[in-house]
C-alpha positions as CSV (number, residue, x, y, z in Angstrom):
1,X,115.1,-153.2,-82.3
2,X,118.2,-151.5,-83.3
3,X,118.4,-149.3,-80.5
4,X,118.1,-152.2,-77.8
5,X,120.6,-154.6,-79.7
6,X,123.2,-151.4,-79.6
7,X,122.7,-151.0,-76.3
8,X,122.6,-155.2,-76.0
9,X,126.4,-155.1,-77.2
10,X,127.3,-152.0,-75.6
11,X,126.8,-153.0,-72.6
12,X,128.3,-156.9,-73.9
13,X,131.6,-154.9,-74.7
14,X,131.4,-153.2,-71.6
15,X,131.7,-156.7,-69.3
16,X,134.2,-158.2,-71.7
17,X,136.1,-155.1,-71.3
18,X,136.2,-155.2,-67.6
19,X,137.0,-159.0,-67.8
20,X,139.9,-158.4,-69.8
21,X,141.4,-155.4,-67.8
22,X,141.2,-157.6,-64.6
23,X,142.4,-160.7,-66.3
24,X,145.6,-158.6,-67.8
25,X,146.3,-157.0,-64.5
26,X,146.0,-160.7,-62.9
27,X,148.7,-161.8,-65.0
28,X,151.0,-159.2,-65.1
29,X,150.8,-158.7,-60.8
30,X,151.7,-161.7,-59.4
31,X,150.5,-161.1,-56.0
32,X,147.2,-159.2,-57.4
33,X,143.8,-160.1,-55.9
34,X,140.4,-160.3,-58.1
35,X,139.3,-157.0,-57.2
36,X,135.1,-157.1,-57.6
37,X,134.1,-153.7,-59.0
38,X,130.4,-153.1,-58.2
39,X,128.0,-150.9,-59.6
40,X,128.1,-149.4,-56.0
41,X,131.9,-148.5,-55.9
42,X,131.0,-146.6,-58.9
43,X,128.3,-143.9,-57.6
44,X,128.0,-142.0,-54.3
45,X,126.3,-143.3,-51.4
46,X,124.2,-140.3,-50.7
47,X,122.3,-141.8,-54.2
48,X,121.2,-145.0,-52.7
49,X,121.2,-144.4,-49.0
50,X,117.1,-144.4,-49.8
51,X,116.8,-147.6,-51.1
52,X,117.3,-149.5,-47.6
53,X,113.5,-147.5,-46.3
54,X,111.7,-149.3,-48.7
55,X,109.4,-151.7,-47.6
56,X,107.5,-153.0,-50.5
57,X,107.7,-156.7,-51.7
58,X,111.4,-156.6,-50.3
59,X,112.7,-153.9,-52.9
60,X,115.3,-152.9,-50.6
61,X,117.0,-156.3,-50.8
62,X,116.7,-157.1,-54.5
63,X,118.3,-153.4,-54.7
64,X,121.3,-154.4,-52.5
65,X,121.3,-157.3,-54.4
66,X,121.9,-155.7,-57.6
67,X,124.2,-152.9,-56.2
68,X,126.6,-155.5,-54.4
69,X,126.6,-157.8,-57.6
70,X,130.0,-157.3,-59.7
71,X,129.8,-155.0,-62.4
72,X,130.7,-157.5,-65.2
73,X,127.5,-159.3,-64.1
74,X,125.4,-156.9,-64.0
75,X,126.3,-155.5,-67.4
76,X,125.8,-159.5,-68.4
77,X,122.3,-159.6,-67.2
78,X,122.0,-156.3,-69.1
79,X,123.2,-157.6,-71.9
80,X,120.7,-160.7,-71.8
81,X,117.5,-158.3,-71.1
82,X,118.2,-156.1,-74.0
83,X,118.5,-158.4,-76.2
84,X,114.9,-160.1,-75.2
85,X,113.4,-157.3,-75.5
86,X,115.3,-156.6,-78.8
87,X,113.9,-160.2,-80.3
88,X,110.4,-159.0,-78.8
89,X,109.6,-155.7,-80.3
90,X,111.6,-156.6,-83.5
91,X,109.6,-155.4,-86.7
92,X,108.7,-157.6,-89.5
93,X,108.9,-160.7,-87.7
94,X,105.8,-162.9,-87.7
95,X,103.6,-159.8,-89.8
């Protein structure tokens, strides 16, 4: 449990993180647009190029999905996922 509620507020701290840095730079540019960092901007192309042959159950465009979402989302969904499985394999709850 520890282990996935670190990573739960890592990865918490993380989106605020990102929030913050755009919402300062929004403030202090006037003419500044909401610039959407993805998850995609971050790695190479050559690393996900296979992802569009895969046929099965439509992987391909829950992967594009989750590539093309903003970053601070992504890490918010993260954020939400560790922390159910942090509440599900907790010890000494219910023993």
């Amino acid at each position: 449990m520890f282990r996935l509620g670190n990573l739960g507020f890592l990865s918490l701290f993380g989106s605020i993180v990102i929030l913050l840095l755009q919402t300062i730079t929004y403030l202090l540019n006037k003419d500044f647009t909401w610039k959407k960092l993805r998850f995609a901007d971050i790695i190479d192309p050559q690393y996900y190029n296979w992802l569009d042959n895969i046929t099965l159950f439509n992987f391909n465009s829950i992967a594009n999905c989750v590539l093309n979402m903003p970053l601070f989302v992504l890490l918010f969904c993260l954020t939400i996922f560790f922390f159910i499985l942090s509440g599900i394999f907790a010890k000494g709850y219910g023993v």
